[in-house]
C-alpha positions as CSV (number, residue, x, y, z in Angstrom):
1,X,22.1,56.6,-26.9
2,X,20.8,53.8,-29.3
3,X,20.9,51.0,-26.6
4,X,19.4,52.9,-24.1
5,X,16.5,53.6,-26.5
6,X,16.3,50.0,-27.6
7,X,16.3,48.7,-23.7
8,X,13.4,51.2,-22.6
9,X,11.7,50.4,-25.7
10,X,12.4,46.0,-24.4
11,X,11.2,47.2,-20.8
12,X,7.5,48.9,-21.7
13,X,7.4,46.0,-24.0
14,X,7.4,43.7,-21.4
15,X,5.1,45.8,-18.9
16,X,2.5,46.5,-21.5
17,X,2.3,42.1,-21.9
18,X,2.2,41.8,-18.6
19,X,-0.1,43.6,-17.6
20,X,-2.6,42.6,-20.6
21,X,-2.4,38.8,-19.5
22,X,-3.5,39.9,-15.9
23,X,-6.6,41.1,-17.1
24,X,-9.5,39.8,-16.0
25,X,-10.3,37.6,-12.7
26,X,-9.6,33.7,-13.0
27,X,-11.2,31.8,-11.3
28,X,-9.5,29.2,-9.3
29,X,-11.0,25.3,-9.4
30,X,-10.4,23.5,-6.3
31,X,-10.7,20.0,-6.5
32,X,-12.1,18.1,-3.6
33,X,-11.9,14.8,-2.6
34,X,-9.3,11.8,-4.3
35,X,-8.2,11.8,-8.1
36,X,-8.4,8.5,-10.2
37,X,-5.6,6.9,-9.5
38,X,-3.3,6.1,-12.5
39,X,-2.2,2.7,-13.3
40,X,-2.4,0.2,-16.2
41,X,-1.5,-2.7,-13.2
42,X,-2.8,-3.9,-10.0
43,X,-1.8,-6.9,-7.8
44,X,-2.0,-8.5,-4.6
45,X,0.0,-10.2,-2.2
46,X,-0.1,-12.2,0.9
47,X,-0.9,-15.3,2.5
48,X,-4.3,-14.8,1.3
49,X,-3.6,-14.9,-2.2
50,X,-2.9,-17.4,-5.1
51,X,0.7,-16.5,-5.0
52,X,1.0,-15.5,-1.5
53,X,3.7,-13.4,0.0
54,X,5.9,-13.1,-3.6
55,X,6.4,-9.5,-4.3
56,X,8.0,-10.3,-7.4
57,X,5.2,-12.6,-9.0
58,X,2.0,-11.3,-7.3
59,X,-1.4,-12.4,-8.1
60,X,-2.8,-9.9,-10.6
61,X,-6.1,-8.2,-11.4
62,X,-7.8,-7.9,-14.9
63,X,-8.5,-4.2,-16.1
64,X,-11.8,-3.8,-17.0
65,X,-12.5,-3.0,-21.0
66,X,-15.5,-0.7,-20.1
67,X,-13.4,1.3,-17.3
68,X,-9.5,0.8,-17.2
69,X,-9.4,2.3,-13.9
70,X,-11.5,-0.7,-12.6
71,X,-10.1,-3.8,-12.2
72,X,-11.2,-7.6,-10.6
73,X,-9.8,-10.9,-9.7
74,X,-12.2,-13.7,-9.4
75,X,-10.8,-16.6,-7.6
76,X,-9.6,-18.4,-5.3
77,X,-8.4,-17.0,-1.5
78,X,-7.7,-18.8,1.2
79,X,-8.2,-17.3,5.1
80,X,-5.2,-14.8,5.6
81,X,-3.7,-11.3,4.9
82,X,-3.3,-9.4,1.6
83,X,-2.6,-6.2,0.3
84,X,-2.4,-4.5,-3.4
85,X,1.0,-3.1,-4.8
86,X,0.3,-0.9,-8.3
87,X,3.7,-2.6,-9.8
88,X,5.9,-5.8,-9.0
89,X,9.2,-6.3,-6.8
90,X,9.3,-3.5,-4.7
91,X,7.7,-4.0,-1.1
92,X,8.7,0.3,-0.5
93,X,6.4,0.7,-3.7
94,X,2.9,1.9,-3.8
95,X,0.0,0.0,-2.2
96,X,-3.4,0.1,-2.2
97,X,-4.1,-0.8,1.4
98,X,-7.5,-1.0,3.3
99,X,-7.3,2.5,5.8
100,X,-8.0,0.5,8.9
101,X,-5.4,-2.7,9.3
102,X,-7.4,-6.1,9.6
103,X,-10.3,-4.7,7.4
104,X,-12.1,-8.5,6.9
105,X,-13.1,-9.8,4.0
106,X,-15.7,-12.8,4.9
107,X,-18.9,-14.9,3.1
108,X,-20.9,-11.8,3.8
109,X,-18.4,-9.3,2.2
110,X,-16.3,-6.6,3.0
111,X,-16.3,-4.2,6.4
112,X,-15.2,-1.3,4.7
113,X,-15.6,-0.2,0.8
114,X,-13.2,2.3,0.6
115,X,-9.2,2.3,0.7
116,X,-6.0,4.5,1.0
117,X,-3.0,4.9,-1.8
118,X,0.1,4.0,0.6
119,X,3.0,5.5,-1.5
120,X,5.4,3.9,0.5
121,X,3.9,0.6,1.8
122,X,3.1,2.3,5.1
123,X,1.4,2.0,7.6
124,X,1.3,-1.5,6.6
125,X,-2.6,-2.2,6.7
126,X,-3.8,-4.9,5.3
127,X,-7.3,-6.8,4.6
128,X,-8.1,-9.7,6.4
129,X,-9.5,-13.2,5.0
130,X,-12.0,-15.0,7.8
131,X,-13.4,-17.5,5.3
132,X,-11.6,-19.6,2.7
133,X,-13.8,-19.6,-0.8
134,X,-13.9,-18.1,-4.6
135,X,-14.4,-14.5,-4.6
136,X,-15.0,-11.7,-6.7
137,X,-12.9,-8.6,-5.5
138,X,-13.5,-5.4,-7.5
139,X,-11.3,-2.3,-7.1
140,X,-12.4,1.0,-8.6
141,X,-9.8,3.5,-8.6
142,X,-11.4,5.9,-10.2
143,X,-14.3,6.2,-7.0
144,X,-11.3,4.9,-4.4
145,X,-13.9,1.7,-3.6
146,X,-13.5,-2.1,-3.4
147,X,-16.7,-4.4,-3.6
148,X,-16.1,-8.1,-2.6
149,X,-18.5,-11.1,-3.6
150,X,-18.4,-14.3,-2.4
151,X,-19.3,-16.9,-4.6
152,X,-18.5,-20.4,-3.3
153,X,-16.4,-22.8,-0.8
């Protein structure tokens, strides 16, 4: 009779705790729009770019110290594709890719600020380059937005 006792005694135990952590309403937070996306890296690669189509030594972009979530290349590109992998040597990796393919990057800037997070490389979109020059290419992951500044031929 002990055990049977001892396992009622278990049972209201558990009912009684469950029932006081129910207690109350919570309230449920819905989070609209992107998260920050998470990355101590960011590259690009393509024709574009300083070290063009080389997945496994991509031109890379500085973190910013204010912002680590921000980062910018400054430099040279020529006229040609590129696109952003988050880590080296993997071309089924994650990108940062522009949402529409052929987005173009020219003197006067950039056609569209924001991006998407590809996790697998696909669809494969990628910016376009119309004019050769030094550029200032900023990507903030934190906001999902890229600024582009051109400086010089």
């Amino acid at each position: 009779m002990k055990p049977i006792y001892k396992f009622l005694s278990m049972a209201m135990l558990f009912v009684a705790v469950t029932l006081a952590s129910c207690e109350g309403e919570k309230d449920l937070v819905v989070i609209e729009g992107n998260l920050p996306i998470k990355t101590e890296t960011l590259y690009m690669v393509g024709d574009a770019t300083p070290a063009g189509w080389n997945i496994d030594a991509p031109t890379a972009f500085t973190p910013s110290q204010e912002d680590p979530l921000v980062f910018s290349y400054e430099g040279h590109l020529n006229t040609g594709e590129l696109k952003c992998p988050l880590k080296t040597g993997n071309w089924g990796g994650v990108f940062v890719m522009p949402v529409n393919n052929g987005c173009k990057i020219s003197k006067s800037g950039i056609d569209d600020t924001t991006f998407s997070l590809m996790p697998t490389g696909n669809p494969d979109n990628k910016w376009k380059v119309e004019d050769a020059g030094t550029y200032k290419l900023v990507f903030d992951l934190r906001n999902w937005t890229v600024s582009v500044t051109y400086i010089s031929e």
